[in-house]
C-alpha positions in Angstrom: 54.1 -10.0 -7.7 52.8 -6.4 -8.8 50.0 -6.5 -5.3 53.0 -7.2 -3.5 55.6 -4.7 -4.6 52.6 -2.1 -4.1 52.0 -2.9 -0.4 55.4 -2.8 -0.2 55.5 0.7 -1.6 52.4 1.7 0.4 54.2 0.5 3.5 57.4 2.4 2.8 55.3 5.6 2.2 53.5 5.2 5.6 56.6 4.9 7.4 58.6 8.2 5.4 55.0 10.6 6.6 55.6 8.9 10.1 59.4 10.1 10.1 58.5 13.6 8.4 55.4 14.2 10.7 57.5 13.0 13.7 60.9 15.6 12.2 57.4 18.0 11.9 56.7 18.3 15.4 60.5 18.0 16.6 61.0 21.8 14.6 57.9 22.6 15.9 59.2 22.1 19.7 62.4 23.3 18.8 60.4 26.9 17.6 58.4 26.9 20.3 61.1 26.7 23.0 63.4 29.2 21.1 60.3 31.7 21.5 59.9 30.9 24.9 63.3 31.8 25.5 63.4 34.7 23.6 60.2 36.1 25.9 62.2 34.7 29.2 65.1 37.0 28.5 63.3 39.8 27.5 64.3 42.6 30.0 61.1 43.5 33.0 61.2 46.8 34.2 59.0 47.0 37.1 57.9 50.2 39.1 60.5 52.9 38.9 63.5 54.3 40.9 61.9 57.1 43.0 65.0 59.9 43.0 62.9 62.2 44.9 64.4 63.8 47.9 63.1 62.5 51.7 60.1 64.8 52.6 59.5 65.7 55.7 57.4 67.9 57.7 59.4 70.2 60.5 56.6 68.8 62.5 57.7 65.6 62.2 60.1 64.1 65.2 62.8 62.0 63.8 64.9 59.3 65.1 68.7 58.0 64.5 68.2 53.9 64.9 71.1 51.3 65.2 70.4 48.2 63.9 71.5 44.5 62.9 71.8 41.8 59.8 69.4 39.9 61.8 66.9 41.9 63.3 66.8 43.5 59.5 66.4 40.0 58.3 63.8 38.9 60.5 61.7 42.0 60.0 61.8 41.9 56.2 60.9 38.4 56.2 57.9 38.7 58.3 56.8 41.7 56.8 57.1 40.6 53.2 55.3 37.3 54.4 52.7 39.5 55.6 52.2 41.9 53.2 52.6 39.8 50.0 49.6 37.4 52.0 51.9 34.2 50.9 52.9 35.2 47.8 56.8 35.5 49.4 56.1 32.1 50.7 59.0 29.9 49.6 61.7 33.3 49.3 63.9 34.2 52.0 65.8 37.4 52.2 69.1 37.2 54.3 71.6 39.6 55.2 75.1 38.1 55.6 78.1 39.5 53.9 76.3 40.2 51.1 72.3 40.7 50.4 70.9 37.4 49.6 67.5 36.3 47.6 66.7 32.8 48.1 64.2 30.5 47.0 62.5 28.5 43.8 62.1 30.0 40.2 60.7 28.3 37.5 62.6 27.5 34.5 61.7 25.9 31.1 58.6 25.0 33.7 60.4 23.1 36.3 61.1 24.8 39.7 65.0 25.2 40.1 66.3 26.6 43.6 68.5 29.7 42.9 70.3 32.2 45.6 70.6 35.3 44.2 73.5 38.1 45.6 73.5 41.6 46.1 75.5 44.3 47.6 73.5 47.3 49.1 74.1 50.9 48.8 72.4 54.2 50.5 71.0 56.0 47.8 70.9 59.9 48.7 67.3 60.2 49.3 67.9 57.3 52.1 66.5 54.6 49.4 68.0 51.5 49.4 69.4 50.0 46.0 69.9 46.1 45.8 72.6 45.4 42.9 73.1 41.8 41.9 76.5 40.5 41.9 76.2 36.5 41.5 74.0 34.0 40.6 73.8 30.3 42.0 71.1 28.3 40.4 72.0 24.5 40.2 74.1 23.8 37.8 72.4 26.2 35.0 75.0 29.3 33.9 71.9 31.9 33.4 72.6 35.8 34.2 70.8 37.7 36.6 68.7 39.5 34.5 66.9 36.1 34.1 66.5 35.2 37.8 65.4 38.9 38.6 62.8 39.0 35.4 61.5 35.6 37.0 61.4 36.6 40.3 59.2 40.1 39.6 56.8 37.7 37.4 56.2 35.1 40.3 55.5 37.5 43.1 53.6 40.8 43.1 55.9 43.0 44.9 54.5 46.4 46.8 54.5 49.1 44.3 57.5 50.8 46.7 59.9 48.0 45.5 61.5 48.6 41.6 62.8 46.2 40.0 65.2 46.8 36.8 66.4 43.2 35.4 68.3 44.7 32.6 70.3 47.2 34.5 70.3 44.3 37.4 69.0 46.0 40.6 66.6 46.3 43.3 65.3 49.6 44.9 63.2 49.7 47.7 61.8 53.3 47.6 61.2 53.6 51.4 60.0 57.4 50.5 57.1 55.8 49.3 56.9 53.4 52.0 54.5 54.3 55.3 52.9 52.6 58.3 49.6 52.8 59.1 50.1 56.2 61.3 52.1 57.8 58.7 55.4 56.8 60.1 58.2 57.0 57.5 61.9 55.6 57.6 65.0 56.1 55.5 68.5 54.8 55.6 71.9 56.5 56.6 74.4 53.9 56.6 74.7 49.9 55.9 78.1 48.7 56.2 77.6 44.6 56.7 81.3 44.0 57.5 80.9 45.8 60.6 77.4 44.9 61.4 76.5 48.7 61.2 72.7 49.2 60.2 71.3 52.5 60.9 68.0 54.6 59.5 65.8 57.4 60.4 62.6 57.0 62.0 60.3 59.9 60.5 57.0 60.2 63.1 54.5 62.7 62.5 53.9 64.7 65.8 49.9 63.4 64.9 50.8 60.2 65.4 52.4 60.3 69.2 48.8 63.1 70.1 
């Protein structure tokens, strides 16, 4: 009678570690996703806003250019394709009535499609500033200071394009950008309603000897 009540003890014991080890690791994954979390939504902050006025040489011959949504769609796309060497693979950048980011992010380690929106605006250097406005991304209700923190940790942007996730823009600091001849460009007017693109082609007088 006494061996059996103590196996039945022993058995009750085993199964109360088995429920606290199992409640154990339950906190444990309940801590360890909280600090994810926490390190998701911490604010990124990459490159910085270049609020230095356009320089330019009186040498240099510049050029008033009309453009479209969808030439300056295509070209961005390409480039970035290009220039990131597939890292952009998988994004798409689209100009409709708004400035769209498209593509997969990775959250809590799963990839989730997102489209992120932003309206443009000419800085006075003739930068251009990307400010988010909306987020789609499934059915998740996550603000855009997480999809733009994601999105600068997943692809290595040029170091011309800053990225501020807590303030929630984009700026592409064309007066850092050049080709390969020294040619610069830098943006007077984007109204998307009208389909009204137009920039300034900077070439250095070198580059047409």
């Amino acid at each position: 009678m006494a061996e059996q009540r103590s196996k039945k003890t022993e058995k009750e014991t085993k199964q109360i570690n088995l429920w606290k080890w199992a409640f154990l690791i339950l906190i444990g994954l309940l801590i360890g996703l909280l600090i994810w979390l926490f390190v998701q939504l911490q604010p990124v902050k990459v490159g910085e806003e270049n609020t230095e006025p356009f320089a330019t040489s009186e040498e240099d011959l510049i050029f008033e250019v009309s453009t479209t949504k969808e030439d300056v769609t295509r070209l961005t796309n390409e480039y970035l394709n290009q220039e990131l060497d597939g890292e952009f693979e998988g994004f798409r950048f689209d100009l409709e009535d708004s400035a769209e980011l498209s593509g997969e992010i990775e959250v809590f380690g799963f990839p989730i499609e997102f489209s992120l929106f932003m309206t443009p605006y000419v800085l006075e250097n003739g930068n251009l500033q990307l400010r988010g406005e909306s987020l789609n991304i499934g059915s998740l209700n996550l603000p855009i200071s997480f999809a733009m923190a994601q999105i600068s940790r997943q692809v290595d942007f040029p170091e011309w394009i800053a990225i501020d996730s807590e303030d929630q823009f984009i700026v592409v600091n064309l007066n850092e950008f050049s080709l390969d001849n020294g040619t610069q460009f830098s943006l007077e007017r984007i109204n998307l309603q009208e389909n009204d693109i137009r920039l300034n082609i900077h070439l250095p007088l070198d580059a047409v000897r």
